[in-house]
ZAFI-229089 format. One record per atom (N, C-alpha, C): z, x, y. Coordinates in steps of 0.05 Angstrom, whole numbers, plus 5000, padded with zeros to 4 digits. Layout:
N
ZXY/...
This chain:
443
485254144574/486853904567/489553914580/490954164578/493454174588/493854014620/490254134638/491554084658/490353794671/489353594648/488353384656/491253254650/493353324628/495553254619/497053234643/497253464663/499053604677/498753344707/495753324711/495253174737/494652854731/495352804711/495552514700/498852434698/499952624691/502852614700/503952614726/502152854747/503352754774/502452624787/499752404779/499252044782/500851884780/501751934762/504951814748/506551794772/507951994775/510652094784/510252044819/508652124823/507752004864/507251694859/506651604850/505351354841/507751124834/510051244826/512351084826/512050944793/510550954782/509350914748/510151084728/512151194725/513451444709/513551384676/513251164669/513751144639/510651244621/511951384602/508751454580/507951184567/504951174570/504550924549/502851014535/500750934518/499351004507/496050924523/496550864545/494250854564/492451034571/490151014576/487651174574/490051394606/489051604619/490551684636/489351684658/490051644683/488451544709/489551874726/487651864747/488052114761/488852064790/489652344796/490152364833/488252384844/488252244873/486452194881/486052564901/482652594899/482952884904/482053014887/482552964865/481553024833/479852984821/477953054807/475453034800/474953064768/475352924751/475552884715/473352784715/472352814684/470352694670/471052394669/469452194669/471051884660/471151834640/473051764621/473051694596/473051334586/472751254608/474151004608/472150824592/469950764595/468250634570/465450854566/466651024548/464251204537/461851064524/459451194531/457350954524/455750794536/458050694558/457350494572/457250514600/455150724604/455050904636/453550644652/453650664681/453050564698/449450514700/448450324702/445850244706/445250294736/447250364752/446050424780/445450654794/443650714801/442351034809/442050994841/442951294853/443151294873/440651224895/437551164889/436151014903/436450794902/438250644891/438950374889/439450264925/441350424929/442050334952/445050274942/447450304967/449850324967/451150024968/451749894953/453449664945/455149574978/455649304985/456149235010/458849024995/461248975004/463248865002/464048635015/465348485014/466248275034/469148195021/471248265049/473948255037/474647955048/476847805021/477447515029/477947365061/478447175065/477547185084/481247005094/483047115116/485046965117/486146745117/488546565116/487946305105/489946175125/491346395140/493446185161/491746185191/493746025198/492245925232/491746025252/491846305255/491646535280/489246675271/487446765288/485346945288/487247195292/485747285283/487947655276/486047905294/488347985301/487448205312/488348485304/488048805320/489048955300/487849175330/490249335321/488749765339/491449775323/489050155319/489650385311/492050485334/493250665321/495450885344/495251125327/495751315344/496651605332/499351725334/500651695316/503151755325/504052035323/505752175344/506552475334/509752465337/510852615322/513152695318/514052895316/514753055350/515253135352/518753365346/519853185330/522353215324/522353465290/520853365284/520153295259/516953625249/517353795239/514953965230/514053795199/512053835202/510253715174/510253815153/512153745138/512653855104/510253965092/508253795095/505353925077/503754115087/503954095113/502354345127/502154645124/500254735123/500354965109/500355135143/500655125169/502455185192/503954995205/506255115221/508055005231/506554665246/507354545248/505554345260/507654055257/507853905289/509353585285/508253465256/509953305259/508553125240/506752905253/504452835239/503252745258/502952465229/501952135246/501551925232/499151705245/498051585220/496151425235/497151105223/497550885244/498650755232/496750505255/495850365230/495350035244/497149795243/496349625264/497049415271/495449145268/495948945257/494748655244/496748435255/496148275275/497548135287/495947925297/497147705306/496647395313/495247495345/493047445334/490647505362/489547205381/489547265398/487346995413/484747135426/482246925437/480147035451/478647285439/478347255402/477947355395/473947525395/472947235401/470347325406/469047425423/470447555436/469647795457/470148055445/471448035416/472048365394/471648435377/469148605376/468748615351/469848645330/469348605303/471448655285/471348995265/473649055263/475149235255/473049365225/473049595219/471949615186/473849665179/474049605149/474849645137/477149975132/475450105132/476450425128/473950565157/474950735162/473550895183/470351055177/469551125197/467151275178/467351545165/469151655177/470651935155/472251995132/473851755137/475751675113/474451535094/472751375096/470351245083/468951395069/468051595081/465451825068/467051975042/469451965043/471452195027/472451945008/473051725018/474051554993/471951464975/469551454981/467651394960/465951624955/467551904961/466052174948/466852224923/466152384906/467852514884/469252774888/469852764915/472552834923/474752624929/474152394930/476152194934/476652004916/476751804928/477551534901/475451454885/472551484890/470951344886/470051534852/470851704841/471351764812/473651824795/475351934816/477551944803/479751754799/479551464801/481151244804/479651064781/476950954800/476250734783/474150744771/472450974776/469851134758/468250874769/468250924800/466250814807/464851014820/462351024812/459951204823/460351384850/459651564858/460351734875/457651604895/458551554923/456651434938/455151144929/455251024911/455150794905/456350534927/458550584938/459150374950/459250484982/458350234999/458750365027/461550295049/463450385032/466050235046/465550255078/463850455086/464650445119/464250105131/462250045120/460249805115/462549545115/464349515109/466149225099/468149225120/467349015130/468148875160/471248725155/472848765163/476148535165/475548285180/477348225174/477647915203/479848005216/479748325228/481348365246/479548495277/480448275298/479448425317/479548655337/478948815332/479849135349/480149105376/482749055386/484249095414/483748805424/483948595408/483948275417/486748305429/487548115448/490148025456/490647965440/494848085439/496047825420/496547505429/497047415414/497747105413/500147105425/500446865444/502846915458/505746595449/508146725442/509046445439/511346515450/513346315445/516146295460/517346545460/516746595429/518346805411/517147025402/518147295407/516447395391/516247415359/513047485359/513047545328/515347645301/515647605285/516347795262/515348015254/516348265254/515448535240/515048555212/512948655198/513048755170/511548995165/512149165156/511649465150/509749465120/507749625120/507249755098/505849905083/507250075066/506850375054/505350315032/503550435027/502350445002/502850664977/501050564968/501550704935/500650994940/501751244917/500951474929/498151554923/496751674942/494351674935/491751514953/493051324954/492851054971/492151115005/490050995020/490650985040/491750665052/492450705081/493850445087/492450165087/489850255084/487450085082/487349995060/488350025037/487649935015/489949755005/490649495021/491449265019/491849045043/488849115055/487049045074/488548615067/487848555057/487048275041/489048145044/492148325035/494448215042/495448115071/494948405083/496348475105/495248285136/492348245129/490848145149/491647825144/491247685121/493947415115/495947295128/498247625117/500147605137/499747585165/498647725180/497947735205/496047345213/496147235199/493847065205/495646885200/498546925195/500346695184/502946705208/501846995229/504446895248/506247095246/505147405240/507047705235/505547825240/507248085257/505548355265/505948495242/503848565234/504648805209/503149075214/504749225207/504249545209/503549725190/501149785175/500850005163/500850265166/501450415140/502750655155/501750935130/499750965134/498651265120/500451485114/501451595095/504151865097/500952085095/500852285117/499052355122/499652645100/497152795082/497352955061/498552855035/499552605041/499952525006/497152335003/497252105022/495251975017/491852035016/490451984994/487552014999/486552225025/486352015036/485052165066/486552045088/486052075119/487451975137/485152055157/483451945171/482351995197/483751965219/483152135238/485152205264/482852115289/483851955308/482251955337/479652235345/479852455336/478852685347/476952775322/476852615310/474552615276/476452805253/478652825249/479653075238/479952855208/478952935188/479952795162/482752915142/484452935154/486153055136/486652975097/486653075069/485952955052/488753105043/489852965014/492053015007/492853214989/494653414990/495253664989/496753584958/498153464950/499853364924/498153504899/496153434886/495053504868/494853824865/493653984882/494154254889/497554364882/499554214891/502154354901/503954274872/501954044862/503753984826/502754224808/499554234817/498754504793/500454754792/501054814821/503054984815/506255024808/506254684801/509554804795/509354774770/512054944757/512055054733/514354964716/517354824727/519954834713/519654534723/522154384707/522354124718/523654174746/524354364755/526154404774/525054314795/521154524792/519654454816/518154154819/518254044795/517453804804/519153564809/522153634810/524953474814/523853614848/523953804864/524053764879/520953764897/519553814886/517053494896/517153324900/518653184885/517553004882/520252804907/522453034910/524652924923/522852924952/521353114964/519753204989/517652934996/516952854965/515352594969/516352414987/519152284977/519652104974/522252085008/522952335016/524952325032/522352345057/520252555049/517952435086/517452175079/516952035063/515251745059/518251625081/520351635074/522751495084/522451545119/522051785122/522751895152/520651795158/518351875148/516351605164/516651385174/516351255160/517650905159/519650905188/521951145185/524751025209/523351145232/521151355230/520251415258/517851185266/515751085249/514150905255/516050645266/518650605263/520350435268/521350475306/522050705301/522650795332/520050745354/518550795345/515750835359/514850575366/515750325345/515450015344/517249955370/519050035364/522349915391/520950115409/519150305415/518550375443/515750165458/514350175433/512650015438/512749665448/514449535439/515849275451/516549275475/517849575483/519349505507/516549565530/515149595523/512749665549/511649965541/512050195524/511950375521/508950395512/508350615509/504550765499/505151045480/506850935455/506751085439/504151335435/501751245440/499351325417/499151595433/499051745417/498452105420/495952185450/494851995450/492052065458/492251825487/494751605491/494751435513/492651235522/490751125490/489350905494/489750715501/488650505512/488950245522/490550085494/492350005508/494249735485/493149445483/491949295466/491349045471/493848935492/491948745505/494248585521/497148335500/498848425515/500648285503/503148395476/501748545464/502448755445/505448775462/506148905488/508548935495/510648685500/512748665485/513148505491/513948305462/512248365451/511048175423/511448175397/513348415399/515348455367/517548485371/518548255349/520948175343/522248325321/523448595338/524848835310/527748725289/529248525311/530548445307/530748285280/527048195271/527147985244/525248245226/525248505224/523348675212/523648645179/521648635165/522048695131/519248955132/519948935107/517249165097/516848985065/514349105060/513249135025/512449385022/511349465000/509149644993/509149704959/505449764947/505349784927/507150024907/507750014888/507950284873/510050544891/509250784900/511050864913/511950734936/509650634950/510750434986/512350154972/512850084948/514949944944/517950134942/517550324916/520650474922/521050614955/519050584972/520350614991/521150505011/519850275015/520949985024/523949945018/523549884993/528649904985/528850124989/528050374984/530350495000/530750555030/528350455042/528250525076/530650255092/530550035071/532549815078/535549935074/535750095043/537450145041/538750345066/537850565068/538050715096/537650645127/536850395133/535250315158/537250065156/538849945172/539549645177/537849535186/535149605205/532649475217/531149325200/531949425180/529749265152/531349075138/531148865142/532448565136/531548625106/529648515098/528948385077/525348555064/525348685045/523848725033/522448765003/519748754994/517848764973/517849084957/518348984930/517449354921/515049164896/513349174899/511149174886/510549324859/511449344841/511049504812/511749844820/513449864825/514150204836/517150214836/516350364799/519250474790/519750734793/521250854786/522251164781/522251254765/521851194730/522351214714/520751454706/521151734694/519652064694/520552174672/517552284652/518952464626/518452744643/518152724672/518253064672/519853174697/521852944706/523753034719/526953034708/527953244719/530953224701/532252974712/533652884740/534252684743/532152464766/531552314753/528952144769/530851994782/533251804774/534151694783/535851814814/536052054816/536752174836/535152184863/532252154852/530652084879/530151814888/531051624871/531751374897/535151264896/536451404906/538451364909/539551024911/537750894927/538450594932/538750454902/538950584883/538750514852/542550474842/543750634858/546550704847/548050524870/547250454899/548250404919/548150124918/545650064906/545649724910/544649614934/543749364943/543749234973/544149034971/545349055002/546248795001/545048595019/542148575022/539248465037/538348375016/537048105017/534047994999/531948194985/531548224970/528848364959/527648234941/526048354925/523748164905/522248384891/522448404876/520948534853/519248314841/516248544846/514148384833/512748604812/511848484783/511948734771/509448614750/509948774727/507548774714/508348714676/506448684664/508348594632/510048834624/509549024630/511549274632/514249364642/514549234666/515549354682/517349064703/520449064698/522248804705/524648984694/526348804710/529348894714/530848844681/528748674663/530448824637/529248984620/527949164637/526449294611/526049534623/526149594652/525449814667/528450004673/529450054666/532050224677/532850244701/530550334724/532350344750/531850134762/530849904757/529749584766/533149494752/533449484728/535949384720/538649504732/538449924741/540649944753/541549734781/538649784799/539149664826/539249344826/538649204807/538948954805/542248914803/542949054778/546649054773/548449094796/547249304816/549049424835/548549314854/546349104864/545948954888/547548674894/548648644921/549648374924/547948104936/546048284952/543848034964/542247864943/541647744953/539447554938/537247674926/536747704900/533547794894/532947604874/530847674864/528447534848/526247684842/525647714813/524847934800/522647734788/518947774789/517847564785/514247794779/512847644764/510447854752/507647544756/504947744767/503347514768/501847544735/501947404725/501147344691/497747564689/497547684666/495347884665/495348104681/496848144701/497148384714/497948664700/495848784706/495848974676/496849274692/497849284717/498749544724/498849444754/499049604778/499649614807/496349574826/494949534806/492349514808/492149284827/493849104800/493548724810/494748704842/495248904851/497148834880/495348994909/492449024895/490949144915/488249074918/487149174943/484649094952/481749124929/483149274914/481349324888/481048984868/482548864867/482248514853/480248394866/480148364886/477348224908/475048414904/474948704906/472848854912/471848924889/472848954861/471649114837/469548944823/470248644822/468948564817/465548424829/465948504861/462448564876/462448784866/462648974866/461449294858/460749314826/462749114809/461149134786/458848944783/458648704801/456048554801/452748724811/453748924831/451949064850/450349174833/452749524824/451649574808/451649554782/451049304779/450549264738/452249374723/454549394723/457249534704/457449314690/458549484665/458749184644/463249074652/462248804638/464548734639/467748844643/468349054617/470149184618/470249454640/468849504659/469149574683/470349464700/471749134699/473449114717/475749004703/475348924679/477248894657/479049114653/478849304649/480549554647/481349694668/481349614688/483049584710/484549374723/483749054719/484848824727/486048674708/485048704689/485248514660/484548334660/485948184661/484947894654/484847674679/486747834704/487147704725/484947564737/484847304743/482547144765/482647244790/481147384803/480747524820/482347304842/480547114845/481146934866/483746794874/485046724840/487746644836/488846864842/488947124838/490347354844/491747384873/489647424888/490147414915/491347214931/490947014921/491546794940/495346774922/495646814897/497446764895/499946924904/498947274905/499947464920/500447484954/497947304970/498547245004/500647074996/501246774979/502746544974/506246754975/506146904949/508346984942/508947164972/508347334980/508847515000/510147325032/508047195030/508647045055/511146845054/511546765029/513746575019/516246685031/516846925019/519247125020/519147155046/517147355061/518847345090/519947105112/517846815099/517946595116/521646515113/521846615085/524746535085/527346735100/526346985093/528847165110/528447275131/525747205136/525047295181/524747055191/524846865175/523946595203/525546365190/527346395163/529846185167/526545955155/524745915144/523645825135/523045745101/525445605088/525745645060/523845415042/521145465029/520545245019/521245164995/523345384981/524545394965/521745464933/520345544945/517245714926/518745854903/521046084913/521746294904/524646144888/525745964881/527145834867/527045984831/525345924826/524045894804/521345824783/520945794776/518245634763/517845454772/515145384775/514345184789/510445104788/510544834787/507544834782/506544894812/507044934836/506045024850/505645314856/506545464830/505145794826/504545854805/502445694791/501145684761/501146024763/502146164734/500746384722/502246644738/505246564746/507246684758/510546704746/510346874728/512746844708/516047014722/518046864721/520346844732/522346974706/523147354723/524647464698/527347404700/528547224696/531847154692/533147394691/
């Protein structure tokens, strides 16, 4: 018990979700627990069933999208998690306004290695959502992104947007958003923190899987998990400003990628750093503000339900510093019935101490960081597939309409940057409004 206590807490604490509730306790991904989540009510699907097949929403703005992988190394930089000396190394995609797309095939979803491990019970596929081990065939679920299509060419270039996911998380798992954005007229960049996240596949088949759960068991004082958890949160940052550098080499004509693959055509040339924001869920939101806060490159960005708030660090508020500093850039806090700038502590410090514009706003039934991922579209095929009863996707989504969810989340996301990268204000983000039914506005 102690140590299901111990690694449900550092779910928590990487996760950017730090407050105790009285909630069933969710695990690191990596981790392997009994499910408790509806005892009784085990799964009707057996592994000759055959592996459940997905289909992610489908984009809604006017560009066919395109998308390649890069490998980035960083050489400047040795790899905090590595257990030998070694760069830091990153795998980060690209989702951008494509043309002449039907000459490319399209992109999967997750890779076939990173795939095999996220629906193992070594990966996400028990220890997250107690969905069956091999039950689903993520390699299997196709994007509407085309792998190495030209970009779309206009006067101007594109707008940049960055983004980090939740810990645990790979970059893939807010597929739904990101490909949107990209389909609405923005390069966007995902960006794996390689050994925190899930898994990470590399060009050369290497699956690297995340070291965190291992390195919490062994710490022992709050001391060692104050400074964990500081190691988290300062590589997640250095990431971000090096995936940034590597963007400004890449614009100017450059071949970032480790390995010197072919660049879709046009790619050079084609981002506009000058208008860059970021989002990201849970921790890839606290690190979005603070990579703005540290980075002037980052105009305007999303922190997605990802507070600081920790009963097992001495000062939590010390690891996001942008809490005491304030900014003075647009942001947006999107949160959950829990979790808003009057009820959350470091949401209310950095709200008090900021001078830019924000807007602090929750999509109605959003019952955790859940509602802000590829899991709202997907949980509920996999509980149709395999025969899960109801509260299989209820106790992770709540009450949210899957369909309303998403579309209201591309609406809200795309709103915000239209207004502080492209000078496009439809004035959405005002306030309440019947044109965002079931989207509540925290004063």
């Amino acid at each position: 018990m102690a140590r299901r206590i111990r690694t449900a807490l550092f779910a928590a604490l990487v996760a950017g979700c730090l407050t105790l509730t009285n909630a069933a306790p969710t695990f690191a991904a990596g981790t392997v627990e009994p499910s408790t989540r509806h005892p009784g009510d085990g799964p009707t699907w057996r592994p000759g069933d055959g592996p459940a097949r997905l289909r992610l929403p489908t984009p809604t703005g006017p560009y066919p999208v395109g998308t390649v992988d890069l490998h980035l190394v960083d050489r400047s930089r040795t790899d905090p998690w590595a257990t030998t000396p070694a760069s830091r190394e990153l795998m980060v995609s690209l989702w951008y306004p494509a043309t002449d797309v039907d000459r490319f095939p399209r992109a999967p979803h997750m890779l076939p290695g990173a795939a095999a491990h996220f629906g193992s019970a070594d990966g996400v596929g028990t220890s997250l959502y107690d969905i069956p081990a091999g039950a689903v065939d993520f390699a299997a679920t196709r994007t509407s992104g085309h792998r190495g299509a030209p970009m779309a060419r206009r006067a101007r270039p594109f707008p940049v947007v960055l983004y980090s996911p939740g810990a645990g998380d790979p970059r893939t798992w807010n597929t739904t958003v990101v490909q949107d954005l990209a389909s609405r007229g923005y390069v966007v960049v995902t960006v794996d923190h390689t050994y925190e996240t899930s898994e990470v596949e590399f060009p050369d088949g290497r699956v690297l899987t995340t070291v965190l759960p291992q390195l919490f068991e062994q710490a022992q004082q709050p001391d060692d998990f104050q400074r964990l958890a500081a190691r988290v949160f300062d590589t997640r940052v250095a990431d971000i400003r090096f995936v940034l550098d590597q963007l400004a080499a890449l614009h100017r004509g450059g071949n970032p990628d480790a390995e010197g693959r072919p660049l879709p055509r046009g790619v050079a040339g084609g981002l506009d750093l000058r208008r860059a924001g970021m989002f990201g869920v849970s921790a890839g939101g606290i690190t979005a503000l603070q990579v703005m806060s540290e980075d002037s490159r980052i105009r305007a960005a999303i922190d997605m339900d990802g507070s600081i708030e920790s009963p097992i660090v001495p000062d939590a508020l010390r690891l996001w510093p942008v809490t005491r500093t304030g900014l003075d850039r647009p942001f947006m806090f999107v949160g959950d019935a829990g979790t808003d700038h009057r009820q959350t502590p470091s949401w209310r410090m950095l709200w008090d101490n900021s001078t830019g514009w924000r807007v602090d706003l929750r999509l109605d039934g959003a019952p955790s960081e859940d509602a802000y991922k590829d899991i709202v579209p997907l949980l509920p095929q996999i509980a149709r597939q395999l025969g899960l009863p109801d509260s299989f996707v209820t106790e992770t989504i709540g009450t949210l309409d899957p369909a309303r969810a998403v579309r209201t989340q591309e609406t809200l996301v795309t709103a915000f940057f239209d207004r502080w990268l492209r000078g496009r204000d439809g004035h959405l983000l005002d306030g309440p409004s019947p044109r965002l039914p079931g989207v509540t506005f925290i004063p």
